[in-house]
CHARMM-style PDB file with segment names, atoms N, HN, CA, C and O in Angstrom:
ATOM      1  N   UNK     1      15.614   1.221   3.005  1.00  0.00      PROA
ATOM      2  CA  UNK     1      14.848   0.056   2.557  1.00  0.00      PROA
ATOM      3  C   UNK     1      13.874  -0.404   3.641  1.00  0.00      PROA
ATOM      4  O   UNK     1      12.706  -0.680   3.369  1.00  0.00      PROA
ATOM      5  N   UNK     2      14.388  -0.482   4.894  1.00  0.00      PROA
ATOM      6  HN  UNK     2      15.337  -0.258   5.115  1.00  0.00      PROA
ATOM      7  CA  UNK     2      13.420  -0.789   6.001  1.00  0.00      PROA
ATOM      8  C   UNK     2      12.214   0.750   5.950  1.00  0.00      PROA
ATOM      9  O   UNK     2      11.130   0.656   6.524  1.00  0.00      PROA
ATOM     10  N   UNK     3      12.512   1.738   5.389  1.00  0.00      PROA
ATOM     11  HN  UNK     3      13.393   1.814   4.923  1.00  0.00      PROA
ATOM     12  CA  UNK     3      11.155   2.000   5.798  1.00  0.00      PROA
ATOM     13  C   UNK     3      10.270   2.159   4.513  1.00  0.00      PROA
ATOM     14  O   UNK     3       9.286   2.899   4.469  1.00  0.00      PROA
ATOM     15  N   UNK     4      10.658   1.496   3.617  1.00  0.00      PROA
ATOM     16  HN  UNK     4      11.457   0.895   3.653  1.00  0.00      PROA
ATOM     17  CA  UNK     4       9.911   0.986   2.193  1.00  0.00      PROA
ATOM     18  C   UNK     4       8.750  -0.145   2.533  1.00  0.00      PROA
ATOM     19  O   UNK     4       7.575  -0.237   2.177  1.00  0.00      PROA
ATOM     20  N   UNK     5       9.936  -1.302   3.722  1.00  0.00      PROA
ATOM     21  HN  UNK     5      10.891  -1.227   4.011  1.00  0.00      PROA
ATOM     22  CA  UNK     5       8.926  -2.390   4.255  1.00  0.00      PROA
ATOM     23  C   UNK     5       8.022  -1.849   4.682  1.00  0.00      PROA
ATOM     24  O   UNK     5       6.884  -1.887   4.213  1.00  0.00      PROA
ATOM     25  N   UNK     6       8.476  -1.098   5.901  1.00  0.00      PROA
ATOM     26  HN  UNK     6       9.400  -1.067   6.283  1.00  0.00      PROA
ATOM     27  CA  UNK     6       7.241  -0.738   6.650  1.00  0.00      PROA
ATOM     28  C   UNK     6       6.225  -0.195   6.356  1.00  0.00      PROA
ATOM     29  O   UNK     6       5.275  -0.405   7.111  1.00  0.00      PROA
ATOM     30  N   UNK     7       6.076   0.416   5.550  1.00  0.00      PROA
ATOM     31  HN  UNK     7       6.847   0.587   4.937  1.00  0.00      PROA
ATOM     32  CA  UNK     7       4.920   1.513   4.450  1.00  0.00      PROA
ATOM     33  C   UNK     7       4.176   0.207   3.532  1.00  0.00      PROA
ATOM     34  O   UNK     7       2.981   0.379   3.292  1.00  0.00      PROA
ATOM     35  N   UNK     8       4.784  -1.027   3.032  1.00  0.00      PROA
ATOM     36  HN  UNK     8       5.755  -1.168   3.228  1.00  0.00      PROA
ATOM     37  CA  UNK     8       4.444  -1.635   2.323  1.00  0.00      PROA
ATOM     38  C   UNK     8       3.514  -2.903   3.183  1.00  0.00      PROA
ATOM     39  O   UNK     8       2.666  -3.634   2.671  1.00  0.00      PROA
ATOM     40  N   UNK     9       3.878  -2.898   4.343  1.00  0.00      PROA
ATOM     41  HN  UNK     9       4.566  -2.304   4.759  1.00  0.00      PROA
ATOM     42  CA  UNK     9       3.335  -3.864   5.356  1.00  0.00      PROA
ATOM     43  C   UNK     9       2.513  -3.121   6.271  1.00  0.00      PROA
ATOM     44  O   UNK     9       1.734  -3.839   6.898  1.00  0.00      PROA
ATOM     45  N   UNK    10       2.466  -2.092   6.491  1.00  0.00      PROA
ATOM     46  HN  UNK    10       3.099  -1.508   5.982  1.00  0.00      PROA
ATOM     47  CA  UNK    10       1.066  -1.165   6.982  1.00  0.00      PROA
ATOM     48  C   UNK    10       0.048  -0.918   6.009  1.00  0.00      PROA
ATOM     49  O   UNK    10      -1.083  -0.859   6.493  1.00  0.00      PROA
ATOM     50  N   UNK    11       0.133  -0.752   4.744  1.00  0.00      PROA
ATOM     51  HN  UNK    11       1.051  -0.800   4.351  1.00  0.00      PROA
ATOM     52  CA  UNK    11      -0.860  -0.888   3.750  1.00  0.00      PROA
ATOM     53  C   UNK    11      -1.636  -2.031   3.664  1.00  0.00      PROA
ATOM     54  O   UNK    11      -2.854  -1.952   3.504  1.00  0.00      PROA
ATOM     55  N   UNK    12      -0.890  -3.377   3.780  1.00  0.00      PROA
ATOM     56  HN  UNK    12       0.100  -3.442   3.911  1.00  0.00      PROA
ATOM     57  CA  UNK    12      -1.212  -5.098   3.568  1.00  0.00      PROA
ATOM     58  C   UNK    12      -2.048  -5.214   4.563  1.00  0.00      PROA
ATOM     59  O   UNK    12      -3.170  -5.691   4.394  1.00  0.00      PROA
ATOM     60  N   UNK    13      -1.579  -4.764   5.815  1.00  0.00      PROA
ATOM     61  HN  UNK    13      -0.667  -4.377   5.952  1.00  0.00      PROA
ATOM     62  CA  UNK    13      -2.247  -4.804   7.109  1.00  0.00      PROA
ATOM     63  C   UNK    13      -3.703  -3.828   7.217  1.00  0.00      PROA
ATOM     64  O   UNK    13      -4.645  -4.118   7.954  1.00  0.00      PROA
ATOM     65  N   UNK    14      -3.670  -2.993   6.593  1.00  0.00      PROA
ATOM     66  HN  UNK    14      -2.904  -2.757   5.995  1.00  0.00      PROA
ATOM     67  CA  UNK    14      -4.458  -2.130   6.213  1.00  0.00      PROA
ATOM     68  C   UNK    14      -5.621  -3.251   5.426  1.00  0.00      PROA
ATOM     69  O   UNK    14      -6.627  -3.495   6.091  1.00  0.00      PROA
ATOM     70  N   UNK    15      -5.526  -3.777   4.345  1.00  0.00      PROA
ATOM     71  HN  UNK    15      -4.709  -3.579   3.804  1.00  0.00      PROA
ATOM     72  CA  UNK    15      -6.288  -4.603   3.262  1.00  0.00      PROA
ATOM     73  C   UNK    15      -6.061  -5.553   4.210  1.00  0.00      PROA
ATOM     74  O   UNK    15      -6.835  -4.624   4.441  1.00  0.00      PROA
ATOM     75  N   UNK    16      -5.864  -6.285   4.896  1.00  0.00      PROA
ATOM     76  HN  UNK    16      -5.235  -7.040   4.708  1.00  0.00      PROA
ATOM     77  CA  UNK    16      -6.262  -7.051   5.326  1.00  0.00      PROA
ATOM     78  C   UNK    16      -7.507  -6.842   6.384  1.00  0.00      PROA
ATOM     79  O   UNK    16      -8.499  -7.570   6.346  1.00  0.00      PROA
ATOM     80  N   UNK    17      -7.351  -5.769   7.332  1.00  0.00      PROA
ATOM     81  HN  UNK    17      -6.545  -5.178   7.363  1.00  0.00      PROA
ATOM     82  CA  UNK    17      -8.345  -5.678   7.985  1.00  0.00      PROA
ATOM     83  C   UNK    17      -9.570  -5.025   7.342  1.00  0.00      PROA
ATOM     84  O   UNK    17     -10.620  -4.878   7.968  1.00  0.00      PROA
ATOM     85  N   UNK    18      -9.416  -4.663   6.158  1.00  0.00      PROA
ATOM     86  HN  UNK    18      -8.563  -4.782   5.650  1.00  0.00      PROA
ATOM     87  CA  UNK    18     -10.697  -4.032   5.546  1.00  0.00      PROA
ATOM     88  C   UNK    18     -11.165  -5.117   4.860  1.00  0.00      PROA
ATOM     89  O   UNK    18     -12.393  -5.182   4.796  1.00  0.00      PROA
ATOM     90  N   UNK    19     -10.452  -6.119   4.248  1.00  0.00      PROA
ATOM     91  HN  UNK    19      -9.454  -6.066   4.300  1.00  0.00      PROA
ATOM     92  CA  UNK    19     -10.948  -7.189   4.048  1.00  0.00      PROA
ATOM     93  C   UNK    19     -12.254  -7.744   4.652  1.00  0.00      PROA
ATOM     94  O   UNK    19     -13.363  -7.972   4.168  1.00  0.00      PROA
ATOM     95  N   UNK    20     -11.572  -7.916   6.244  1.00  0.00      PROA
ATOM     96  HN  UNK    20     -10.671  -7.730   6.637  1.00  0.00      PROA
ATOM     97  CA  UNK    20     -12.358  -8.882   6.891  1.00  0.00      PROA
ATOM     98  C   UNK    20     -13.096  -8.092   7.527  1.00  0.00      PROA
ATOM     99  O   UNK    20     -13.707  -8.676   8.422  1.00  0.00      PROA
ATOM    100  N   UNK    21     -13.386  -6.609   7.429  1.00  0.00      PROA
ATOM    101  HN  UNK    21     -12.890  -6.134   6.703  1.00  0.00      PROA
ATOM    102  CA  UNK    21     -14.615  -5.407   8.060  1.00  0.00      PROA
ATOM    103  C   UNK    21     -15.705  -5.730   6.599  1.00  0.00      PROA
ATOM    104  O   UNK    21     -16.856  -6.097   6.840  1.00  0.00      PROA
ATOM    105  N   UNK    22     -15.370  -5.608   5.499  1.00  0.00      PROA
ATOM    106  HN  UNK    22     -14.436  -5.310   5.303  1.00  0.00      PROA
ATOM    107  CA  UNK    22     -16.260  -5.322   4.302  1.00  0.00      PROA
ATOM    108  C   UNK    22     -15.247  -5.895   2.848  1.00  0.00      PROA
ATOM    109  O   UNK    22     -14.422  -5.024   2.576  1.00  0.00      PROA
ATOM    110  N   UNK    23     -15.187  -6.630   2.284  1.00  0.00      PROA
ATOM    111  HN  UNK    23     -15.858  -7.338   2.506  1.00  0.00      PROA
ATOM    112  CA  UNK    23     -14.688  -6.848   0.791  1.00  0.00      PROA
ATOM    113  C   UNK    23     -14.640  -5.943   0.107  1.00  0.00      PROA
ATOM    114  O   UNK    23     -13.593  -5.646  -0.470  1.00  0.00      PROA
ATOM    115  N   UNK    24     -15.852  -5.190  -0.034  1.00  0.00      PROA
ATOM    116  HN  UNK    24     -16.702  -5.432   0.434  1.00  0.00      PROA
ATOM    117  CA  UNK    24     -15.605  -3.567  -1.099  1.00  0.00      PROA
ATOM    118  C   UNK    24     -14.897  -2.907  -0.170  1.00  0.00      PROA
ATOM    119  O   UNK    24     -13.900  -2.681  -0.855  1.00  0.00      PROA
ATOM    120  N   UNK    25     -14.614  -2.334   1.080  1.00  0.00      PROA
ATOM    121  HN  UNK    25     -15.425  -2.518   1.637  1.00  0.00      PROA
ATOM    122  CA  UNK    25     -13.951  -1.570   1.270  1.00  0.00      PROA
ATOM    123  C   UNK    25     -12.447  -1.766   0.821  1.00  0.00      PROA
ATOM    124  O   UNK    25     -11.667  -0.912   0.399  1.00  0.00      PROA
ATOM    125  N   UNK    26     -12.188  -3.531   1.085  1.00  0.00      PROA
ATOM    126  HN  UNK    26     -12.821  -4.224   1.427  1.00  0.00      PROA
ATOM    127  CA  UNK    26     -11.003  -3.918   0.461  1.00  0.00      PROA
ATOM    128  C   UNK    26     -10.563  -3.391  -0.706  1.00  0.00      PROA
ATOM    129  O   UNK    26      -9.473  -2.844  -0.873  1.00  0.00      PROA
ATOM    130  N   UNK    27     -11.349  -3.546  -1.451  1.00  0.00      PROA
ATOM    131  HN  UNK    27     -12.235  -3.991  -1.315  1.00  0.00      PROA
ATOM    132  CA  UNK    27     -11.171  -3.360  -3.398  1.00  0.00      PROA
ATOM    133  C   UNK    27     -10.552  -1.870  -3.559  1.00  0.00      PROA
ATOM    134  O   UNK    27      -9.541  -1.572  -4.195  1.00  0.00      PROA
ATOM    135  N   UNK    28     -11.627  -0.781  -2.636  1.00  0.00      PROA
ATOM    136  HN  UNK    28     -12.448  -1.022  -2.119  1.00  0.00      PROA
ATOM    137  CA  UNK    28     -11.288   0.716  -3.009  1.00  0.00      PROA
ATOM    138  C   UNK    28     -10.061   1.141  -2.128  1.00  0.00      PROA
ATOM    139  O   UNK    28      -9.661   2.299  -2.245  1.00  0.00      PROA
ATOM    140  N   UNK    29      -9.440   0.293  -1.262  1.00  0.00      PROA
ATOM    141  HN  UNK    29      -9.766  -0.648  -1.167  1.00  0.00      PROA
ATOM    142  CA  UNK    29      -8.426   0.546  -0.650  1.00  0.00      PROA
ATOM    143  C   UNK    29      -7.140  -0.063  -1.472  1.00  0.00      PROA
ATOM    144  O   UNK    29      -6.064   0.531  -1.538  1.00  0.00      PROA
ATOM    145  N   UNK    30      -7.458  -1.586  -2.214  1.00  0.00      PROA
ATOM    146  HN  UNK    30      -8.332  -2.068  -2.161  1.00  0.00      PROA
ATOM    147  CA  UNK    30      -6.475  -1.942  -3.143  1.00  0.00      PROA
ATOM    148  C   UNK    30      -6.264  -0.955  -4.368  1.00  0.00      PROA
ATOM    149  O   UNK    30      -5.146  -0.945  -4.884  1.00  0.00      PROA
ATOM    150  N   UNK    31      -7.252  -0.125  -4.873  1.00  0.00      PROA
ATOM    151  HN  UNK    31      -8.160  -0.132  -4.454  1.00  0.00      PROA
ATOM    152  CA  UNK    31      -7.587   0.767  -6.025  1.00  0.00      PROA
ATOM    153  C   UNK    31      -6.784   2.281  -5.249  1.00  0.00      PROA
ATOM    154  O   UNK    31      -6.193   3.152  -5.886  1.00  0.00      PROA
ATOM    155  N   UNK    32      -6.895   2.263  -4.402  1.00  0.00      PROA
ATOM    156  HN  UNK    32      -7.375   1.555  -3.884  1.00  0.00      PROA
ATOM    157  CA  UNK    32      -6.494   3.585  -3.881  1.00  0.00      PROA
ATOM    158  C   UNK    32      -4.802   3.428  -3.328  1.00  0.00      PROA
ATOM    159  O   UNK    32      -3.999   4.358  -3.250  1.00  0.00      PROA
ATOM    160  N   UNK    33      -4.594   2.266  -3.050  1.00  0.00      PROA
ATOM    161  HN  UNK    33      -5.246   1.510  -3.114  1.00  0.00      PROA
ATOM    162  CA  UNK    33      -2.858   1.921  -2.696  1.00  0.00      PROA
ATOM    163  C   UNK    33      -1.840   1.878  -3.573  1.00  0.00      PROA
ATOM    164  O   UNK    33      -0.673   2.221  -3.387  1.00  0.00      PROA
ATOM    165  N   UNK    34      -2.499   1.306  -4.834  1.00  0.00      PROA
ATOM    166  HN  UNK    34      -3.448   1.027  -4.985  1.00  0.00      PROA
ATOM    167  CA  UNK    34      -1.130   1.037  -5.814  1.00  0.00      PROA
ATOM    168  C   UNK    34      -1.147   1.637  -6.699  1.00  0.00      PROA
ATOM    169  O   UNK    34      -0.332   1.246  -7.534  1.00  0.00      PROA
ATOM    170  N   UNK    35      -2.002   2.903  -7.130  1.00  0.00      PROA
ATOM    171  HN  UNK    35      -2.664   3.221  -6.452  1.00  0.00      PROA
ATOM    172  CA  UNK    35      -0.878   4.155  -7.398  1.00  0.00      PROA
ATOM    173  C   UNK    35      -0.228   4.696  -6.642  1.00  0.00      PROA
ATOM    174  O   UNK    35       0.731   5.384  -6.992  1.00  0.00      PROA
ATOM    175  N   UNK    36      -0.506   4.562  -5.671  1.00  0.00      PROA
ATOM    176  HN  UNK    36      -1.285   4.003  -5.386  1.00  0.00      PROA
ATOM    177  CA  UNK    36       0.515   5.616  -4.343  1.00  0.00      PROA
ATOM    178  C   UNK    36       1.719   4.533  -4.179  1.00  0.00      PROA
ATOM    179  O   UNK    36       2.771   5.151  -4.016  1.00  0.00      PROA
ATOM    180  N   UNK    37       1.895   3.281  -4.168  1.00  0.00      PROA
ATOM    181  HN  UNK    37       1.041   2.779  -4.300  1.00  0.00      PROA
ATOM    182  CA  UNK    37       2.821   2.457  -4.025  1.00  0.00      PROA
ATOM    183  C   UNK    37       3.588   2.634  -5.245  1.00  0.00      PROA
ATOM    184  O   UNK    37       4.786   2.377  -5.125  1.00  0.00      PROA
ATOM    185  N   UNK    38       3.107   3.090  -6.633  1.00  0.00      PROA
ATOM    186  HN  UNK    38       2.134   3.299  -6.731  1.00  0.00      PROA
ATOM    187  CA  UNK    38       3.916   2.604  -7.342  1.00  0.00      PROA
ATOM    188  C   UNK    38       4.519   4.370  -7.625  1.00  0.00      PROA
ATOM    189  O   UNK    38       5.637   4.397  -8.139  1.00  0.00      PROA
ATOM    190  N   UNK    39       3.963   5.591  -7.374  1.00  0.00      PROA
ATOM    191  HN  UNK    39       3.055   5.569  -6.957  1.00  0.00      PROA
ATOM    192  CA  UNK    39       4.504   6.522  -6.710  1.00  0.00      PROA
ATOM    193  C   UNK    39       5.882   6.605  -6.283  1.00  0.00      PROA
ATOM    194  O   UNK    39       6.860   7.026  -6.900  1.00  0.00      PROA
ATOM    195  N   UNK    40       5.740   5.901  -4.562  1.00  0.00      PROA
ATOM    196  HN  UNK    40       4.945   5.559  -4.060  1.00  0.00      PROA
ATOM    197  CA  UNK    40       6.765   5.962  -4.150  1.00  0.00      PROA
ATOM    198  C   UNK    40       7.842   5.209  -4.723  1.00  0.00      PROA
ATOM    199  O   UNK    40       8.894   5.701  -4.315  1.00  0.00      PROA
ATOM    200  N   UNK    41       7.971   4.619  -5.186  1.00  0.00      PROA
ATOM    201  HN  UNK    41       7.117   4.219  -5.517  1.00  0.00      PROA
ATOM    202  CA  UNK    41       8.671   3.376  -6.006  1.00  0.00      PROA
ATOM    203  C   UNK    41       9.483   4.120  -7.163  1.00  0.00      PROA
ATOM    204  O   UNK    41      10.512   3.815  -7.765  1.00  0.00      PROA
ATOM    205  N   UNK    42       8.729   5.074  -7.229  1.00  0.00      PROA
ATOM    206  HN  UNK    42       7.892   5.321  -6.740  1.00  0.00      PROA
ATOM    207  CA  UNK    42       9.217   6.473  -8.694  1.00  0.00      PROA
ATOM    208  C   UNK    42      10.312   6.898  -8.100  1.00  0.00      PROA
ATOM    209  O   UNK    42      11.461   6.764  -8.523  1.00  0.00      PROA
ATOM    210  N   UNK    43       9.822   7.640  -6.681  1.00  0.00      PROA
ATOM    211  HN  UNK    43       8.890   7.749  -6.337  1.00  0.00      PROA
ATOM    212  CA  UNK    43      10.623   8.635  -5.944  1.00  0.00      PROA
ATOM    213  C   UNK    43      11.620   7.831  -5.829  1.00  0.00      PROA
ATOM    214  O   UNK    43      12.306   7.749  -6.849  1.00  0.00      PROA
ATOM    215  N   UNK    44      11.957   7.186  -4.921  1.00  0.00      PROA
ATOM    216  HN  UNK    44      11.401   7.253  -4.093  1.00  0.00      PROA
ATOM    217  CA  UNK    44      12.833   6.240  -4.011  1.00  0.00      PROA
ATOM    218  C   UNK    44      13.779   5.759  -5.532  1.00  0.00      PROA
ATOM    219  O   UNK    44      14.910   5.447  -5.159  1.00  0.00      PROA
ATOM    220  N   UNK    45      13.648   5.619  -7.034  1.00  0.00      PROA
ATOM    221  HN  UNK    45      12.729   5.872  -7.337  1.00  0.00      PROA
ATOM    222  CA  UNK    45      14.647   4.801  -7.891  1.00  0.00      PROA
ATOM    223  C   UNK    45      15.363   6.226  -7.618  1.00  0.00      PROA
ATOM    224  O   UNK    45      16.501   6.106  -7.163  1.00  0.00      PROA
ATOM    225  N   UNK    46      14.791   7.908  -7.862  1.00  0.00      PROA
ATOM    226  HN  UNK    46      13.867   8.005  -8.232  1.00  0.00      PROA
ATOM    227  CA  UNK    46      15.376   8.987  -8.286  1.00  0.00      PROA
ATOM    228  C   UNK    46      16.385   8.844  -7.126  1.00  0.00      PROA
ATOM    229  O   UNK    46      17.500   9.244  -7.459  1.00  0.00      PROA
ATOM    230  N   UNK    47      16.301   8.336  -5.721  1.00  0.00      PROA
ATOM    231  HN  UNK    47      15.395   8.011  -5.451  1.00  0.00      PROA
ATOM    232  CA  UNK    47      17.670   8.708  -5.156  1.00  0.00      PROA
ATOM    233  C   UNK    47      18.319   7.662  -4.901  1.00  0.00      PROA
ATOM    234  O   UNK    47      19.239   7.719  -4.085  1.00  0.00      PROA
ATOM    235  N   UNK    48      17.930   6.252  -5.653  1.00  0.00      PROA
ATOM    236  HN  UNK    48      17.182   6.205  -6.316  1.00  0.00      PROA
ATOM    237  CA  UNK    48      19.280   5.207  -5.480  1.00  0.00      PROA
ATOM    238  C   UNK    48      19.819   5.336  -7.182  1.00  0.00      PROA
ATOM    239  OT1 UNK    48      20.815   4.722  -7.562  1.00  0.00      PROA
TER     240      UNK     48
END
């Protein structure tokens, strides 16, 4: 579970600083994260 956080709080941290570099870069990084978040979220139910 801790390294679910951590993947999930390096991404945030991620959008956050693209945020405050450019707003669109924000958007295509939010567009590009949460299929891959909801991905792993697939994997990770198959082994609990």
């Amino acid at each position: 579970m801790i390294f679910i956080y951590f993947i999930i709080g390096a991404e945030i941290s991620t959008i956050l600083l693209s945020a405050y570099n450019s707003p669109l870069d924000a958007i295509s990084v939010i567009v590009l994260i949460i299929p891959d978040t909801e991905a792993l979220f697939d994997n990770f139910n198959l082994f609990f």
